[in-house]
Backbone bond lengths (Angstrom), bond angles and torsions (degrees), N, CA, C in turn:
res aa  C-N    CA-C-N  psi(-1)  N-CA   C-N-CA  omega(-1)  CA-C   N-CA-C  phi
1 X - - - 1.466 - - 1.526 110.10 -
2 X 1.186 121.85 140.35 1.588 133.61 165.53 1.451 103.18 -53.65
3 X 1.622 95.41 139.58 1.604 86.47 149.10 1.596 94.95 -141.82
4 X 1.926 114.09 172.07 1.243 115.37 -161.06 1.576 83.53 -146.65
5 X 1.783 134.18 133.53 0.993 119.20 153.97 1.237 104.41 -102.90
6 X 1.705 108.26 152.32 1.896 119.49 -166.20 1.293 105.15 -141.19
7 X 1.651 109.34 119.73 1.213 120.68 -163.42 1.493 88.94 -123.56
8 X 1.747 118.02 114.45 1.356 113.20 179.05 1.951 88.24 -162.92
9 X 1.433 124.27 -146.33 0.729 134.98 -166.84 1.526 113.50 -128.63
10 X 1.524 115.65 126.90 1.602 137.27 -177.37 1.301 109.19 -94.83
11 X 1.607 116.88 109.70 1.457 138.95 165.47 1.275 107.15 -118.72
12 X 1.336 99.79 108.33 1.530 103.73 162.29 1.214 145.22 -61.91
13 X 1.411 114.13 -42.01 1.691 114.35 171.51 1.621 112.36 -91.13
14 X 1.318 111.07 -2.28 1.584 91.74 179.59 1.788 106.35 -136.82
15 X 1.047 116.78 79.64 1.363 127.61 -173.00 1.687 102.50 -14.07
16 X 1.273 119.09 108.80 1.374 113.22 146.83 1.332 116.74 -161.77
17 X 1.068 127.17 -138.06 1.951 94.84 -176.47 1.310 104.95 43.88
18 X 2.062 86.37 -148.57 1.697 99.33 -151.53 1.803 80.91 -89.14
19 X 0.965 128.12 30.91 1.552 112.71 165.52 2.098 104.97 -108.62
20 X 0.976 98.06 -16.17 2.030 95.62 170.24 1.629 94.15 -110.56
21 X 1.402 140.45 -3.62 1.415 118.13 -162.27 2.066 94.34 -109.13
22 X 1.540 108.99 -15.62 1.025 115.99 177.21 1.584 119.68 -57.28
23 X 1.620 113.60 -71.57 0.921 144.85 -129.36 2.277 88.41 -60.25
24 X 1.201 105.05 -53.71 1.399 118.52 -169.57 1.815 103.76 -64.95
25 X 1.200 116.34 -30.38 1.338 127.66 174.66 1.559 106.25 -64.66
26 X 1.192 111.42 -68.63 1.346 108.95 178.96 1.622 132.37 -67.74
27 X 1.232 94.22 0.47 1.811 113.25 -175.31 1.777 106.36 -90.19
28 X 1.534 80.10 -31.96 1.953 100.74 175.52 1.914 107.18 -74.69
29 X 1.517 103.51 -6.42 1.785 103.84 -170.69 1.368 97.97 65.64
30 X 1.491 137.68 35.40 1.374 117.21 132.65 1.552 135.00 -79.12
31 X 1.197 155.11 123.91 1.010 154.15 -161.25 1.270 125.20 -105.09
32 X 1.476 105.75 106.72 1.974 122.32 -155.80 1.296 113.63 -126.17
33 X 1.547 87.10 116.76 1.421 111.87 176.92 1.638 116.18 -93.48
34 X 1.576 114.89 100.60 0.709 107.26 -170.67 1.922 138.11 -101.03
35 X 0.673 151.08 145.88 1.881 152.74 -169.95 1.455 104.06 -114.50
36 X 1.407 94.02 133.48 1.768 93.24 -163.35 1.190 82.93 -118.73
37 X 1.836 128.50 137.77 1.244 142.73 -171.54 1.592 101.52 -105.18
38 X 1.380 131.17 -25.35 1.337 126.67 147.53 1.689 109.09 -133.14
39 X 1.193 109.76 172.36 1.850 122.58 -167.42 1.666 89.14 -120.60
40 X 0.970 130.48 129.61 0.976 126.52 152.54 1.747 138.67 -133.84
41 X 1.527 162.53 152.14 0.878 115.07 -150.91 1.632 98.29 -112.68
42 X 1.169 125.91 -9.43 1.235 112.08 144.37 1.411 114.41 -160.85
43 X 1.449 141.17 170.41 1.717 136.17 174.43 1.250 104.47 -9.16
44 X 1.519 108.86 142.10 1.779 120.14 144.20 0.882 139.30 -59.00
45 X 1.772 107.76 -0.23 1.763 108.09 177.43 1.135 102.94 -87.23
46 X 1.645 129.61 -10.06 1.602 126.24 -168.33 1.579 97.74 -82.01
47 X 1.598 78.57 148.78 1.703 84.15 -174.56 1.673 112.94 -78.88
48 X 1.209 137.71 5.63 1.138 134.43 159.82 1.994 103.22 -119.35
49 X 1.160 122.40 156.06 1.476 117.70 -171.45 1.756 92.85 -161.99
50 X 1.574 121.39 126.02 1.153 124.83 156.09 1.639 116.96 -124.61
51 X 1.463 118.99 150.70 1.410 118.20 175.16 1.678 108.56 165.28
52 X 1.340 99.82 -174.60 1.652 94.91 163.31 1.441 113.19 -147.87
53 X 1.580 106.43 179.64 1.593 113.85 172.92 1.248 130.12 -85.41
54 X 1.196 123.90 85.65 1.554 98.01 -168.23 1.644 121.29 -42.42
55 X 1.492 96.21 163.48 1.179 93.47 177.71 1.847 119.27 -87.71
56 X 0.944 133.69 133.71 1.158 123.97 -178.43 1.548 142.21 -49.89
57 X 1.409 97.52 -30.76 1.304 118.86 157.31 1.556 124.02 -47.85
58 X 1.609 107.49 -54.30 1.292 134.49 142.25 1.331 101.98 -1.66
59 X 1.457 106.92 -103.83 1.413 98.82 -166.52 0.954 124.11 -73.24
60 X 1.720 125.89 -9.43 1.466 109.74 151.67 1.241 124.78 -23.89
61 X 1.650 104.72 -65.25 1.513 116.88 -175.55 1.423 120.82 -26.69
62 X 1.698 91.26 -54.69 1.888 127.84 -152.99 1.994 82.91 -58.28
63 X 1.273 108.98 -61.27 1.578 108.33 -163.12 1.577 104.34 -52.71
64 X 1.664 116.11 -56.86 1.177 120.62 -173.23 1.499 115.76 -41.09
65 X 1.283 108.96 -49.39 1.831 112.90 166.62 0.713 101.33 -47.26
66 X 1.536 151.79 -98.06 1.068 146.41 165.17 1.663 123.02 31.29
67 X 1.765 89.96 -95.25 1.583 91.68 145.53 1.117 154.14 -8.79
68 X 1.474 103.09 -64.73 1.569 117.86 -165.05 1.909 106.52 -91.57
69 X 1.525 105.84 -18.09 1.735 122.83 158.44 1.510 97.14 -74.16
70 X 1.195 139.19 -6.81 1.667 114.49 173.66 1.395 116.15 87.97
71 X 1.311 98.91 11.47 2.019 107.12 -177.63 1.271 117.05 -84.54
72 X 1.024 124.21 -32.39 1.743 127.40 -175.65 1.649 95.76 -32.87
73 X 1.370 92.13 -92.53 2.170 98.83 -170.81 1.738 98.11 -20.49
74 X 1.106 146.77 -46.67 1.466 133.65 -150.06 1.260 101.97 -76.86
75 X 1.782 140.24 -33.74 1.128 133.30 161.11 0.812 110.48 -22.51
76 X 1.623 130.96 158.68 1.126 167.10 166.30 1.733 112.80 -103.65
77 X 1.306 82.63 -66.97 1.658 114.80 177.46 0.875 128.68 -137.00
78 X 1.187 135.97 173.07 1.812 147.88 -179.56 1.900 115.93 -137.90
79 X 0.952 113.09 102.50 1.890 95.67 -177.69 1.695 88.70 -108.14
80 X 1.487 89.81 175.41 1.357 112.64 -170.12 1.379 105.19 -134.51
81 X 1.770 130.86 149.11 0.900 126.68 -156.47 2.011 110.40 -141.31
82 X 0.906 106.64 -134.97 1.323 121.31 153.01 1.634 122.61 -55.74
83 X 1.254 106.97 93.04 1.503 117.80 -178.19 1.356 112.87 -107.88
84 X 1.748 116.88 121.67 1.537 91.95 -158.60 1.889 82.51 -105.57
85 X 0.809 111.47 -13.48 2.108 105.41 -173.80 1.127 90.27 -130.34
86 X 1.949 96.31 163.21 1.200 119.69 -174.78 1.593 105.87 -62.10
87 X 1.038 116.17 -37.29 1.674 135.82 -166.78 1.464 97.05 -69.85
88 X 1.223 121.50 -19.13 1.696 117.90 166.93 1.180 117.76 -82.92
89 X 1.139 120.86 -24.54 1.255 154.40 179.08 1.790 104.45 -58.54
90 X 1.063 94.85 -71.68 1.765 105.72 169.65 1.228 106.77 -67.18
91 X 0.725 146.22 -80.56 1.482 137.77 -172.91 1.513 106.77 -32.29
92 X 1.441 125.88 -33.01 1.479 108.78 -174.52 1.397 106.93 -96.85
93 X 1.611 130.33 6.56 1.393 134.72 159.46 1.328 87.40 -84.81
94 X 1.194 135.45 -59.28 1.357 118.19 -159.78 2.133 104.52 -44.58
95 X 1.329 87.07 -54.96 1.356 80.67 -164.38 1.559 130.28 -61.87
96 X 1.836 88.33 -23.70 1.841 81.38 -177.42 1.468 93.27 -74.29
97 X 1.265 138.98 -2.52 1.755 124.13 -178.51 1.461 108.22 -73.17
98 X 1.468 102.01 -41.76 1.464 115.67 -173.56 1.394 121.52 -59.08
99 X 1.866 115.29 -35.26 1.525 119.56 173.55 1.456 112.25 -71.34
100 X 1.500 91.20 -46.97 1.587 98.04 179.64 1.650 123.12 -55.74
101 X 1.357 120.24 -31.55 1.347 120.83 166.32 1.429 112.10 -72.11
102 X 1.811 119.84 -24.84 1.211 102.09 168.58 1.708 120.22 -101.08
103 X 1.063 103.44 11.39 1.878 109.10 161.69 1.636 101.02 -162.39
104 X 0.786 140.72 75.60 1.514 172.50 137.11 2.056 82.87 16.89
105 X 1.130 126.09 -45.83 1.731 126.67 -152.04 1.754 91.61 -84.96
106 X 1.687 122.74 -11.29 1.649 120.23 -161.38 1.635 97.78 -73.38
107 X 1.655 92.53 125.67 1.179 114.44 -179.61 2.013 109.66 -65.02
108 X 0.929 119.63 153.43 1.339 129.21 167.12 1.850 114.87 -122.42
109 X 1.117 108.77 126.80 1.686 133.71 174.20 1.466 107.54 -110.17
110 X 1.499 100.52 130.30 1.458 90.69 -172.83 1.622 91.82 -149.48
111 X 1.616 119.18 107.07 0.981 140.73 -144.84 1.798 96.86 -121.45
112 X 1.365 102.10 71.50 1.515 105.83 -164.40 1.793 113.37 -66.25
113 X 1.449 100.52 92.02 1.421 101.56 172.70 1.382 127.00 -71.90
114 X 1.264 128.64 88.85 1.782 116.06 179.23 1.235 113.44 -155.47
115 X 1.044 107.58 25.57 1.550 121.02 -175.09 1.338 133.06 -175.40
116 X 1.627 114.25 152.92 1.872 86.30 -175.88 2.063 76.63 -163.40
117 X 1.185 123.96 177.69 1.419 137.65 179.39 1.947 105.79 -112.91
118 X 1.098 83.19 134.69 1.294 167.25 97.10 1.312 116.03 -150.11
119 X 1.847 101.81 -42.24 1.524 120.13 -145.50 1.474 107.55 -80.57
120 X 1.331 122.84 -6.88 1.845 125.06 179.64 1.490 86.99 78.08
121 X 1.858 89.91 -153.40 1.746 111.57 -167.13 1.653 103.85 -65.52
122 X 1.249 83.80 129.97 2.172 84.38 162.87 1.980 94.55 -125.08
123 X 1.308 139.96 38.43 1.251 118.29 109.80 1.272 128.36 -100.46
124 X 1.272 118.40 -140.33 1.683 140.33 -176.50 1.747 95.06 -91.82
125 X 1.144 87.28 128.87 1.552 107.01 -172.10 1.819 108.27 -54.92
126 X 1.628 94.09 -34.20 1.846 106.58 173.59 0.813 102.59 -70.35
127 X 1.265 156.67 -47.65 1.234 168.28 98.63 1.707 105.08 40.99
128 X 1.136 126.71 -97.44 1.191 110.33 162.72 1.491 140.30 -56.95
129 X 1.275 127.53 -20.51 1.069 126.70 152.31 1.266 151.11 -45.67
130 X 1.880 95.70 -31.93 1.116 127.57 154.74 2.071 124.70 -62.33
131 X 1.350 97.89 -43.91 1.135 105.39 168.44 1.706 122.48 -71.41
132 X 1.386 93.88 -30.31 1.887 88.94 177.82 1.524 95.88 -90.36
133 X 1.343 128.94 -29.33 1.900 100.54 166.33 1.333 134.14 -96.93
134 X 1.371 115.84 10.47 1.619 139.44 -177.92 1.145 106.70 -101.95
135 X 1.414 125.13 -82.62 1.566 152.04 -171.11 1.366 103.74 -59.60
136 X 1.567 131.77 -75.93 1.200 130.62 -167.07 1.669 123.52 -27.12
137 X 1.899 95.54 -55.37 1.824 129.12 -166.55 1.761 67.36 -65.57
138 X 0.744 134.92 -63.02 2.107 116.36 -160.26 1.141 116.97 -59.69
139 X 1.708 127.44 -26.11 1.151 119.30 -153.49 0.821 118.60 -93.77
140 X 1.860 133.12 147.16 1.492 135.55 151.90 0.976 133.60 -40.95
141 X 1.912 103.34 -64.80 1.122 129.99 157.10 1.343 125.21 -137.94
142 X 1.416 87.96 163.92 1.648 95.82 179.71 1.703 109.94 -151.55
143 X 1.115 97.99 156.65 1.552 127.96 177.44 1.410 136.98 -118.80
144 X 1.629 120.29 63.46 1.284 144.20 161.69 1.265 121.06 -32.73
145 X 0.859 147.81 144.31 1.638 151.09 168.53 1.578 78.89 -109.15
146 X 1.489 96.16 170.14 2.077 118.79 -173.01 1.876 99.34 -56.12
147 X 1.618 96.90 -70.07 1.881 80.22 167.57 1.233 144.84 -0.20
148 X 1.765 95.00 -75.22 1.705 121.19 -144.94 1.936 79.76 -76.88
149 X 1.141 112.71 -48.55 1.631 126.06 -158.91 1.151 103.51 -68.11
150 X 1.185 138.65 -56.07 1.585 129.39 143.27 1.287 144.61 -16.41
151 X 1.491 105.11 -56.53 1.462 114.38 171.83 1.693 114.46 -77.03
152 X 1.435 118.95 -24.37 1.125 140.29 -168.10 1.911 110.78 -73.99
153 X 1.560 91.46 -34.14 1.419 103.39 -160.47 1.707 103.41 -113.96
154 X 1.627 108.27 -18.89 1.376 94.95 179.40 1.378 106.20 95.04
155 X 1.400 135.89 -12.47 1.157 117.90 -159.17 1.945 90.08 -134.47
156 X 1.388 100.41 144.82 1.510 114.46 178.52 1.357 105.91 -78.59
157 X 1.425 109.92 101.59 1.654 122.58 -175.24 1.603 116.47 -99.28
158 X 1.637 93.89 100.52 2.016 102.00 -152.59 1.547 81.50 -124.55
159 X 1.417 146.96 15.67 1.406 122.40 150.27 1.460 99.98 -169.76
160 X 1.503 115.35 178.85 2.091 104.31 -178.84 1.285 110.43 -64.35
161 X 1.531 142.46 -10.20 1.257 131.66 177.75 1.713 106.63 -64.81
162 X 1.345 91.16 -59.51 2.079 96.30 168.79 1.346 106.23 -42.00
163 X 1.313 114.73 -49.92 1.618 102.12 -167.62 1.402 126.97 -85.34
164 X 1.031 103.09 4.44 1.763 116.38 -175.28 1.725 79.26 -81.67
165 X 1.249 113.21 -63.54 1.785 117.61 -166.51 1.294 122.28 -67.17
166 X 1.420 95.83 -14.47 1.928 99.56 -174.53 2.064 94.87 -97.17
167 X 1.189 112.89 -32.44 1.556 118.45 171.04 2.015 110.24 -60.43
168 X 1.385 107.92 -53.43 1.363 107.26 175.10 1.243 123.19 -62.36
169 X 1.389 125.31 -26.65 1.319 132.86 169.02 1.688 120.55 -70.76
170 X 1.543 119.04 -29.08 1.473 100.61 163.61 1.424 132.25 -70.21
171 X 2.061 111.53 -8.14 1.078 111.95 -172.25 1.648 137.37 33.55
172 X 1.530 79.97 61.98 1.523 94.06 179.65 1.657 92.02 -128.93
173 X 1.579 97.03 150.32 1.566 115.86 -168.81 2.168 100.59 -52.61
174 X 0.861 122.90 -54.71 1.462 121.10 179.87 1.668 110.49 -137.31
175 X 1.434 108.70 122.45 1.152 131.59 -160.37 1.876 122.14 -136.53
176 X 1.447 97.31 80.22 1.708 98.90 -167.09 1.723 102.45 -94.58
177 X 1.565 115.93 114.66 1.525 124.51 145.57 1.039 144.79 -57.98
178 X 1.073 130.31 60.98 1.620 152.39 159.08 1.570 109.29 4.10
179 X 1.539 132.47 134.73 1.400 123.41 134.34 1.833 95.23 63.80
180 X 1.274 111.41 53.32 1.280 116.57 158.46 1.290 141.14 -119.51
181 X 1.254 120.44 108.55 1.579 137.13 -145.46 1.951 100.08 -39.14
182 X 1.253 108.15 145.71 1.581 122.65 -169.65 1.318 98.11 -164.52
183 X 1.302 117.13 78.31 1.572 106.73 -170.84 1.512 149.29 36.36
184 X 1.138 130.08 178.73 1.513 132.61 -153.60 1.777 99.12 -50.35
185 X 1.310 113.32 -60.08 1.593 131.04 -159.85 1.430 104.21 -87.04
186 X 1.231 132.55 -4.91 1.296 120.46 -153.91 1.405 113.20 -148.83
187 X 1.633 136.32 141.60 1.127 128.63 -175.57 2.118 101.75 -128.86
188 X 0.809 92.93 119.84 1.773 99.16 175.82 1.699 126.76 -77.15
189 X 1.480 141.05 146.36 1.347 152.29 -178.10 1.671 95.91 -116.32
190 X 1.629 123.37 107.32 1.345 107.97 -179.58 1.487 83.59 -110.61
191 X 1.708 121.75 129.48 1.568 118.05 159.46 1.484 105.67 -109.75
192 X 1.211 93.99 162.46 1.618 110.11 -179.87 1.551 103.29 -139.87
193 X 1.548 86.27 128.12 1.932 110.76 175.22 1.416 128.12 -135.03
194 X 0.957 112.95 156.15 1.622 95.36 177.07 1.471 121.22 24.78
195 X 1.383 115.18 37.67 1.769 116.80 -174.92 1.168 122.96 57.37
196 X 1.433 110.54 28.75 1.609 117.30 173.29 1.009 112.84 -135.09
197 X 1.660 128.03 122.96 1.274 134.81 -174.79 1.344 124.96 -85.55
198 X 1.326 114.60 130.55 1.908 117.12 175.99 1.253 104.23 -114.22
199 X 1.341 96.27 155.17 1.813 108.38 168.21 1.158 116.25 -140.63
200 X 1.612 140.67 153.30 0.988 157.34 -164.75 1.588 121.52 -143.32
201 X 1.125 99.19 132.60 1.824 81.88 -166.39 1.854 97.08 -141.57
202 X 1.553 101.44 143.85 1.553 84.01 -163.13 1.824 74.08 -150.33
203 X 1.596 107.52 176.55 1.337 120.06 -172.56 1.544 119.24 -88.89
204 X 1.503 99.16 126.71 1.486 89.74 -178.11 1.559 129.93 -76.69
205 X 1.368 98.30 134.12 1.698 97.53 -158.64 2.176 100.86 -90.60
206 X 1.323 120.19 165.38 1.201 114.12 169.17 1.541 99.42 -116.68
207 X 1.842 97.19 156.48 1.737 98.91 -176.48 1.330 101.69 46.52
208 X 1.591 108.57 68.84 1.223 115.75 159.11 1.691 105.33 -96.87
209 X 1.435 134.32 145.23 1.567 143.48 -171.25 1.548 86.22 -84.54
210 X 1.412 95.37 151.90 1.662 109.77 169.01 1.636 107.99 -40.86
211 X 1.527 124.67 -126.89 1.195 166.13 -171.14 1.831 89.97 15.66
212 X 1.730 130.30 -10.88 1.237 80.09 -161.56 1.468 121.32 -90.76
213 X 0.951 121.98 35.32 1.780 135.59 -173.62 1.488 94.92 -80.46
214 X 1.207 110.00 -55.83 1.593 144.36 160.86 1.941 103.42 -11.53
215 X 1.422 81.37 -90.87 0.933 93.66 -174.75 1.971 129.96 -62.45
216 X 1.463 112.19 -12.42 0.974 144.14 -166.32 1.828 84.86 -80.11
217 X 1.473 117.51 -62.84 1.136 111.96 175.47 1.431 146.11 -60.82
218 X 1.591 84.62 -29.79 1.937 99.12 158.74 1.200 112.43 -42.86
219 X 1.967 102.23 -79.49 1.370 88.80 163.51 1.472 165.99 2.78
220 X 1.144 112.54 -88.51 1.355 146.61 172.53 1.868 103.31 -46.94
221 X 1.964 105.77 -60.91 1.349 91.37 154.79 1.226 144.68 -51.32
222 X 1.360 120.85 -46.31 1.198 121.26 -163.77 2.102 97.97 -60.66
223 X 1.412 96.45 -59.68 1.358 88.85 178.21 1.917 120.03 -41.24
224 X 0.664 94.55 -56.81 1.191 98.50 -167.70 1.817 114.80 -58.72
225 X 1.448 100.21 -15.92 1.543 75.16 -178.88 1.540 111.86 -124.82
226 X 1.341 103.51 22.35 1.762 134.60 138.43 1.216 94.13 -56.74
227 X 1.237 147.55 -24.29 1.419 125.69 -161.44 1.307 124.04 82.58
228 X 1.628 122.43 11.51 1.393 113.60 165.90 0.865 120.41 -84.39
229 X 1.725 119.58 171.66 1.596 128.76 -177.64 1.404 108.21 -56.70
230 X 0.575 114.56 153.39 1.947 125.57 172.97 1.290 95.76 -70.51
231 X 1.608 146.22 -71.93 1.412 117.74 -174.71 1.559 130.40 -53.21
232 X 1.797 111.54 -17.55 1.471 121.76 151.93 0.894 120.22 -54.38
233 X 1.124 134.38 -12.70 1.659 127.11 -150.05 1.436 93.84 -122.80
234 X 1.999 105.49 -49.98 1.581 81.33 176.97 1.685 129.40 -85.42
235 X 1.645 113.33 -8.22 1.263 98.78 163.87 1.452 130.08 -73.06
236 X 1.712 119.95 -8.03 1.392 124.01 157.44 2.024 110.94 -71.06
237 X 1.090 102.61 -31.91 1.768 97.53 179.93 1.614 108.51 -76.37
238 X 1.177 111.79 -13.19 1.547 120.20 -176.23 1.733 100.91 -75.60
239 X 1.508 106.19 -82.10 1.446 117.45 155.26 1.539 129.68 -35.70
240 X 1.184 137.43 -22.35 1.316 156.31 164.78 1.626 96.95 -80.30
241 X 0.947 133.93 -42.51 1.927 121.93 176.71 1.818 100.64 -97.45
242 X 1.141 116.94 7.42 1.155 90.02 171.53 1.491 119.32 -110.08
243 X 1.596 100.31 -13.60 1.094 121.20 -165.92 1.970 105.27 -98.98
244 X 1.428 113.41 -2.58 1.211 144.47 152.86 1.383 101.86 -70.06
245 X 0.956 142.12 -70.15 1.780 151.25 175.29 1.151 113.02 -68.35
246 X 0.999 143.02 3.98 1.378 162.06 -171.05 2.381 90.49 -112.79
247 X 1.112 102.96 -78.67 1.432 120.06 -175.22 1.644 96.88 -49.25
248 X 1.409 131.15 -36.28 1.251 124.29 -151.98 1.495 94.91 -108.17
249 X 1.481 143.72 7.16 1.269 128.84 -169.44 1.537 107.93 -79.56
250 X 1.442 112.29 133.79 1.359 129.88 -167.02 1.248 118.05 75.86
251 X 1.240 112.22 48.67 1.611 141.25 -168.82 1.260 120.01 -138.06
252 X 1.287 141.28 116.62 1.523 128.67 -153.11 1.687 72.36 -103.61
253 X 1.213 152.38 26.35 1.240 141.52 -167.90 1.711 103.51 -149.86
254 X 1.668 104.19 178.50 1.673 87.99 -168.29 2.058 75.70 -130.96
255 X 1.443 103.95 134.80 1.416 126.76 -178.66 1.233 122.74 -97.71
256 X 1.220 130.50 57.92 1.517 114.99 -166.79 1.384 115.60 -93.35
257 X 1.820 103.43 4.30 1.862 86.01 152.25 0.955 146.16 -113.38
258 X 1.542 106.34 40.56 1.125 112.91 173.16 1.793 106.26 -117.77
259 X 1.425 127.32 21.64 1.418 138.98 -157.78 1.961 90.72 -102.24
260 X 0.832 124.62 136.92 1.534 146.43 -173.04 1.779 101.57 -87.97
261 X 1.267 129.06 58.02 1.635 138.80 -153.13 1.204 88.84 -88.61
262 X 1.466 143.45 32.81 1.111 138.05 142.00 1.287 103.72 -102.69
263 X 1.213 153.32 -64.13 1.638 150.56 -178.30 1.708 101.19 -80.01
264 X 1.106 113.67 83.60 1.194 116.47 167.31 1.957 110.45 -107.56
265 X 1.468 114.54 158.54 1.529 110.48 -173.29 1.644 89.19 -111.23
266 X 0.988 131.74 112.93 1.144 168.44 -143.59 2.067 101.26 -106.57
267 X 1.179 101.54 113.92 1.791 126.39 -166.96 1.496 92.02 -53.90
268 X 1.588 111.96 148.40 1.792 111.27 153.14 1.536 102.78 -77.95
269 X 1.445 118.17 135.91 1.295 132.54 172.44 1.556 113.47 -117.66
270 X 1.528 112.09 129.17 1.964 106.63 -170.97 1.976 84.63 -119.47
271 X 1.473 79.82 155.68 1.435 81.90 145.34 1.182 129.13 -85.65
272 X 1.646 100.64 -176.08 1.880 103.10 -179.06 1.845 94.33 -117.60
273 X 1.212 110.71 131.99 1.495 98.52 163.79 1.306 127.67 -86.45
């Protein structure tokens, strides 16, 4: 059996974090242990919000147990999530060093949460900075929304031509762009692998609920570390969030456990030449 440790952020009433990035992981029979870097009891858009931050140290600790029980080697993988401080930040380099010295092959996901459009960054600017010069240099893969990939890359990413160039420039082994403008009706997924570009293009929905970036990344992992092709994987993460939004309509919230992530209808994916 897989296992994946996931260090991101726990909201209870409104699936996002490791509560929408889970659900498709574990449906795949991967088995995720997850560390919640804040608790919260549901989104920040609600007009009342209770929880806290962990402390970073904290989960230092949390991994070191880990450790010191003999768990590291059983990873598979490690993703990364919602990082609200720089000091979270380190701690999740620390840790992918730590699996990786104890199984050298553990994949790293690095699902850079710190931003989204209209509103820009909603952490600490060190905070992400830290993640695009710490996190990135570690990662396998990663999963940008138009934002994160922009700010990440330097380059104003306004359709898939930008993103084919703003994806090749982080030079990381697999690199999917989220929520990238494709005209009036339509929003595009450009990944890049092995120096070959895919795209995915699916309908843009309105009053879409947070989590599905989230969930987009569950996805995308789980496939992928089954060992499928990366354009398999992302036309199942395409179809897997839509079919999430599909399950959740008339839902001020996003439901992905109640989504059937075994019969999913699976996106057309082309290449790019």
């Amino acid at each position: 059996m897989l296992r994946i440790l996931m260090i991101s952020s726990y909201v209870a009433h409104d699936p996002v974090g490791l509560t929408a990035t889970s659900p498709p992981l574990l449906n795949a029979g991967i088995d995720v242990v997850g560390l919640p870097t804040v608790v919260l009891s549901n989104h920040p858009i609600r007009t009342h919000i209770a929880g806290i931050t962990l402390d970073p140290r904290l989960i230092a600790d949390m991994v070191r147990a880990l450790a010191d029980n003999g768990w590291l080697a059983s990873f598979d993988a490690i993703f990364s999530g919602y990082l609200p401080s720089i000091q979270h930040v380190e701690i999740v380099a620390e840790a992918v060093t730590r699996l990786r010295a104890a199984k050298p092959e553990t994949t790293y996901i690095c699902d850079p949460i710190f931003g989204d459009d209209p509103g820009g960054l909603y952490i600490d600017e060190g905070a992400a900075r830290g993640i695009r010069d710490r996190l990135v240099p570690m990662a396998d893969i990663m999963t940008p929304n138009r934002f994160e990939l922009s700010w990440l890359s330097g380059i104003d990413v306004q359709s898939p031509a930008d993103a084919v160039t703003a994806v090749t420039s982080l030079r990381r082994p697999i690199v999917a762009g989220t929520s990238i403008p494709d005209g009036p009706a339509s929003l595009a997924t450009v990944l890049m692998a092995e120096n070959r570009a895919f795209i995915g293009r699916v309908e843009k929905w309105t009053d879409v609920p947070h989590g599905t970036g989230d969930v987009f990344a569950g996805c995308l992992t789980a496939k992928l570390l089954h060992g499928e092709a990366p354009q398999t994987a992302l036309a199942y993460a395409l179809g897997g969030v839509h079919r999430a939004l599909e399950v959740s309509r008339g839902s001020d919230r996003l439901l992905p456990y109640f989504v059937d992530w075994q019969h999913i209808t699976t996106v057309p994916i082309a290449a790019i030449a």
